[in-house]
Structures are given as C-alpha cells and as structure tokens.
LUMDREN-121005 format. One record per residue (C-alpha): residue number from 1; residue in three letters; x, y, z. Coordinates in steps of 0.25 Angstrom, whole numbers, plus 2048, in hexadecimal, padded with zeros to 3 digits. Layout:
<zapas>
NUM:ALA:X:Y:Z
...
</zapas>
This chain:
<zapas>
1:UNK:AAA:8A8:3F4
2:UNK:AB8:8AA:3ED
3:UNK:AB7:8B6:3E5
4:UNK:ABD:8B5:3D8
5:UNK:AC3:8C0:3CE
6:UNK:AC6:8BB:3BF
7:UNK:AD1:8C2:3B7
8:UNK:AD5:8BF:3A6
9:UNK:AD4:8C8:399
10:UNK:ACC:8BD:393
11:UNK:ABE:8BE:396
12:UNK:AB8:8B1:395
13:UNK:AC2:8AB:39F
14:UNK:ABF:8B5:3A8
15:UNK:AB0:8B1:3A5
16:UNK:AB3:8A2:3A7
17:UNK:ABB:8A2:3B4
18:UNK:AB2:8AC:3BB
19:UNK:AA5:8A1:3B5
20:UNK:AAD:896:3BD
21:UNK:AB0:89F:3CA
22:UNK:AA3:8A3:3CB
23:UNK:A9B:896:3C7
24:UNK:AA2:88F:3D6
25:UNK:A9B:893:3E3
26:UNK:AA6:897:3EB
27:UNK:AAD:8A1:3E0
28:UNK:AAA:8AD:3D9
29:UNK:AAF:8B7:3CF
30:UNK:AAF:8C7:3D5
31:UNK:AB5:8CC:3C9
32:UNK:ABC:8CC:3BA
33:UNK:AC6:8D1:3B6
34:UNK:ACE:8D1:3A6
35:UNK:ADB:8DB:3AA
36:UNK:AE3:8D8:3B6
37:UNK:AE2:8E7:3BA
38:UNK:AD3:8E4:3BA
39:UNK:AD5:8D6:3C3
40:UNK:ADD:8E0:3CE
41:UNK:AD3:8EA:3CC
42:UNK:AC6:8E0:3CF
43:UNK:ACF:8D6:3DA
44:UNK:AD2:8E4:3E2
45:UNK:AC3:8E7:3E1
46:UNK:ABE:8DA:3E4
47:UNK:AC5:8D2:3EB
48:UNK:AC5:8C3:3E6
49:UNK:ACB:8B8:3EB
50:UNK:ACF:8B3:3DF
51:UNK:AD4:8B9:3D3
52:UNK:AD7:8B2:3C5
53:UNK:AE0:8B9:3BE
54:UNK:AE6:8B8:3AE
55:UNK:AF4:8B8:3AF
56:UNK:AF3:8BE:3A2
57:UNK:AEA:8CA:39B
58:UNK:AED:8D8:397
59:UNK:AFB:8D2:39A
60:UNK:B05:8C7:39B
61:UNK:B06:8CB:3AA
62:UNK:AF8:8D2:3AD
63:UNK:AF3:8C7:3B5
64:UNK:B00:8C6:3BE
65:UNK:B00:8D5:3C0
66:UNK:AF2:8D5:3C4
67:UNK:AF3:8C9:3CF
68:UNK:AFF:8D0:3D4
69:UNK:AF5:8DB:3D6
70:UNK:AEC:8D4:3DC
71:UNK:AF5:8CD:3E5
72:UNK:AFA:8D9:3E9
73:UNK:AED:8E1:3EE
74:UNK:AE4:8D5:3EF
75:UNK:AE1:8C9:3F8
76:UNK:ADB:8C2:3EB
77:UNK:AE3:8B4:3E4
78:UNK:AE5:8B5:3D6
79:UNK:AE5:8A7:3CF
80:UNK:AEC:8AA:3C1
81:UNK:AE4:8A6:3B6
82:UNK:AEE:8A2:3A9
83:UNK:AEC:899:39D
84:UNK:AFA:892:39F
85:UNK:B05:891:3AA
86:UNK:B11:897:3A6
87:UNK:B1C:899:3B3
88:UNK:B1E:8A8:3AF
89:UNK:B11:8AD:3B0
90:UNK:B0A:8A6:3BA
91:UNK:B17:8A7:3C5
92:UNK:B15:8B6:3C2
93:UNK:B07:8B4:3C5
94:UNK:B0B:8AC:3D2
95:UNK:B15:8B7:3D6
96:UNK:B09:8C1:3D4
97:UNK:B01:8BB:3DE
98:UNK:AFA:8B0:3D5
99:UNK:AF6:8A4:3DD
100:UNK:AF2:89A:3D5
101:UNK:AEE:898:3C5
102:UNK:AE5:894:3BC
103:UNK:AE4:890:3AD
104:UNK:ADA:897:3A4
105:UNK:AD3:88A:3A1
106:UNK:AD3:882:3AC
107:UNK:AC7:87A:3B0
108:UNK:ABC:882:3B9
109:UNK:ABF:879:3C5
110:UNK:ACB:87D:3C5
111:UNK:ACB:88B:3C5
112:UNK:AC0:88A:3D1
113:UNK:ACA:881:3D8
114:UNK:AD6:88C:3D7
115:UNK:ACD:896:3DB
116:UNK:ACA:88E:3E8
117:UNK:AD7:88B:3E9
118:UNK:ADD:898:3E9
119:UNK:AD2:89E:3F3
120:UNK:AD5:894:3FE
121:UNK:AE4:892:3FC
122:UNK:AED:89C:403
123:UNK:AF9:894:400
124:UNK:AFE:899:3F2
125:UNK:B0B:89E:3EF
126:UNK:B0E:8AC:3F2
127:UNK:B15:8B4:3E7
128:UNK:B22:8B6:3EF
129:UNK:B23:8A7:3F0
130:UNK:B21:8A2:3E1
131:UNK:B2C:8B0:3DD
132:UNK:B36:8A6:3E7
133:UNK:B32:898:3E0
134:UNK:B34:8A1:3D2
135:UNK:B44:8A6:3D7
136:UNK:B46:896:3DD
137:UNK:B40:890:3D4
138:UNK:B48:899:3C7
139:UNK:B56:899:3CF
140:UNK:B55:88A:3D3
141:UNK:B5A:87D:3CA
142:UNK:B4C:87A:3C9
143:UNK:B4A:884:3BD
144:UNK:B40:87A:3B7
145:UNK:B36:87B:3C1
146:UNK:B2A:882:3BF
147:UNK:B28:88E:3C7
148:UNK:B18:88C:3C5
149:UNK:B18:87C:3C7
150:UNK:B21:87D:3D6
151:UNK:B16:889:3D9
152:UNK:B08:881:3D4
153:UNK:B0E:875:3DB
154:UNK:B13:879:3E6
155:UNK:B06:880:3EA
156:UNK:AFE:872:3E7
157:UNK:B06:86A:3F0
158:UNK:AFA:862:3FA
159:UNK:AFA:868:408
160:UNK:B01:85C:40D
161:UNK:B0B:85E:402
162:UNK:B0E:86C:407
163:UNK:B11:865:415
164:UNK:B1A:85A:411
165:UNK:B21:864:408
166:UNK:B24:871:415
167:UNK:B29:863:41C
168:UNK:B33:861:413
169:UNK:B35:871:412
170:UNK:B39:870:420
171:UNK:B42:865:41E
172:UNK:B38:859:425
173:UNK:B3C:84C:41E
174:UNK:B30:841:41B
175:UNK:B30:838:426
176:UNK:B2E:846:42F
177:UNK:B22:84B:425
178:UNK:B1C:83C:427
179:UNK:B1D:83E:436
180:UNK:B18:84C:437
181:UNK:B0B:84B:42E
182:UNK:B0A:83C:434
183:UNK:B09:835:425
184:UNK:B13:82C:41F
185:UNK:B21:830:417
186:UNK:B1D:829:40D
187:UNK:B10:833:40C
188:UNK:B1B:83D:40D
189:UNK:B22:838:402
190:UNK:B16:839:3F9
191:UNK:B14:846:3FC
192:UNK:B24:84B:3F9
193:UNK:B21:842:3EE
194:UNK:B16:84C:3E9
195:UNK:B1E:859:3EF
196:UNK:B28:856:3E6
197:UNK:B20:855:3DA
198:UNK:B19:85E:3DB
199:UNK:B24:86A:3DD
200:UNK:B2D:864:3D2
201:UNK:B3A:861:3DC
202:UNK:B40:852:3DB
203:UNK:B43:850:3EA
204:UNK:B3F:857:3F7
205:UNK:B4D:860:3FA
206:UNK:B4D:865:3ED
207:UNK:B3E:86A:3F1
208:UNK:B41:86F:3FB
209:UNK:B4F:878:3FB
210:UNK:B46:87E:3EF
211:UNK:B38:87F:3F8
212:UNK:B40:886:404
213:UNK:B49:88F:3F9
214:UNK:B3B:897:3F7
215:UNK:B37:894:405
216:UNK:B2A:891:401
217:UNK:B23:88D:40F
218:UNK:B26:899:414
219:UNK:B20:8A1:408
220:UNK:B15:898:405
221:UNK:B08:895:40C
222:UNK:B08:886:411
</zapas>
C-alpha cells in the first residue's frame, strides 16, 4: 500500500486528491495537511511514501521550504503539486528534493499513474545534479533551453534510449551500439533520432560535450 500525505491551503483540492488517492486499491492517504510546517510536522510523524506538496501557500516559497525539510529528515518523495510550470519555481522545488510535479487539474488517472510512478522509480534526479544542469545550462550558448524541458525529458527517455545514449557518453559509435545490443544501426538511428529530440540538441557531440560537462552518468541513477 503507498501511503500517501496531501498538502495545499485550498481545501477542496486537498479533498479532491486525497478522494482519488484513496478511491484506488493500492494507495492511501495518512494525513493532510494546509501549511508546509504542518506537512513536515505530519510526514516526520507518519511516514508516507508520498507526499503532494503545493509549491505555494502561506508563501511564494512555502511548499519548497517545506520539501527541503522533508527531504532533509525523511525518507518520503514529495511530488509538487502547481497550477502552471514556470522554470523558477519548480527548478527550486527540484533542487529541494522535489521529484517529480503535477498540475492542480490534471486528470485522476494521471495523478494515480505519477503516484505509482514515483513510488517505484528510484531513478530521478538528485538536487546536486539539476543545480549542475542549472550552472551549464545558464553559462552554455544554449541560453534558450529550458532548464525544466532537459530535466522532464531527459528523465522520460525509454530504458533503451538511456542505453543507446551512456554508448554514445562513452564515445561508442552506432555500428558498435548495433553490435553490442544485437539490433540493427538503423534501429540505432531511430533511437539517437528520438534522443535528440527529445533533449533539444541538433547533433550527437553537441549532446554529448554538454551531457559529460554535468557528468550526469555519474550523478544519475541509470
């Protein structure tokens, strides 16, 4: 059973999502909370697997203080719960300890899913690793990129995505990937063909000087 806590300021969203958590047989809600102070106070008691936290009450930043809190004394993941995605405040949330989001009126499948999601998934970006993507990212020609569109993508690459792509981190050229994981390079094509898109880079040693910059396969769970 994934134990659940719900934080916002705003009652009847608290209602909703602890309605959904609690409507699926594999997920529950251990506790509510409307101040972040409060969510510390019940995750430290309680201790859920999940917490859905508001990146915004008594506070612009009450949310994010609250999950660096968390993350500090708890085992729990907090998944930040927002009503639009704006690069400041959810890569503050991430360099809290946030792992992943969610939109304040997202379908109920979804939210479920993310839930799972998160409970299973011990291969999200650590906070030391988006602060490098952050400096790289603001210090690199590449100004225009996203911070929060490199981290959402890259931790969406398909498992066999993330293999082709630590090959080409380690300097392996196509015709090697092919023959390693016994496909064809033109499958390997398709997939640096995704890889690419995906992350927002135009060809593969662009990708990859900026990859190894933040050394990210050795900071990040693959």
């Amino acid at each position: 059973m994934i134990k659940c806590v719900v934080c916002d300021d705003i009652k009847t969203i608290r209602e909703h999502f602890a309605e959904v958590i609690n409507s699926q047989d594999d997920m529950t809600v251990t506790g509510m909370a409307s101040t972040g102070d409060e969510a510390v106070k019940i995750t430290q008691q309680t201790k859920p697997d999940i917490v859905i936290m508001d990146i915004q009450m008594d506070s612009s930043t009450d949310g994010i203080e609250a999950t660096e809190k968390i993350t500090d004394t708890t085992n729990s993941k907090v998944i930040m719960l927002t009503i639009h995605q704006s690069d400041e405040f959810m890569v503050d949330a991430y360099l809290a300890g946030a792992v992943e989001y969610l939109f304040k009126e997202v379908d109920n499948n979804i939210i479920c899913d993310t839930i799972r999601n998160v409970y299973k998934n011990d291969s999200f970006m650590s906070p030391r690793l988006v602060r490098k993507i952050k400096e790289q990212i603001c210090k690199s020609k590449r100004k225009e990129m996203s911070i929060m569109f490199f981290i959402n993508n890259f931790s969406k690459l398909t498992e066999m995505e993330r293999v082709v792509l630590k090959y080409l981190y380690n300097g392996k050229k196509r015709g090697q990937i092919a023959q390693s994981e016994f496909i064809s390079q033109e499958t390997v094509k398709t997939h640096v063909r995704h890889i690419l898109r995906k992350l927002g880079f135009t060809n593969v040693n662009e990708m990859v000087a900026f990859l190894r910059s933040i050394q990210i396969f050795e900071d990040y769970n693959l």
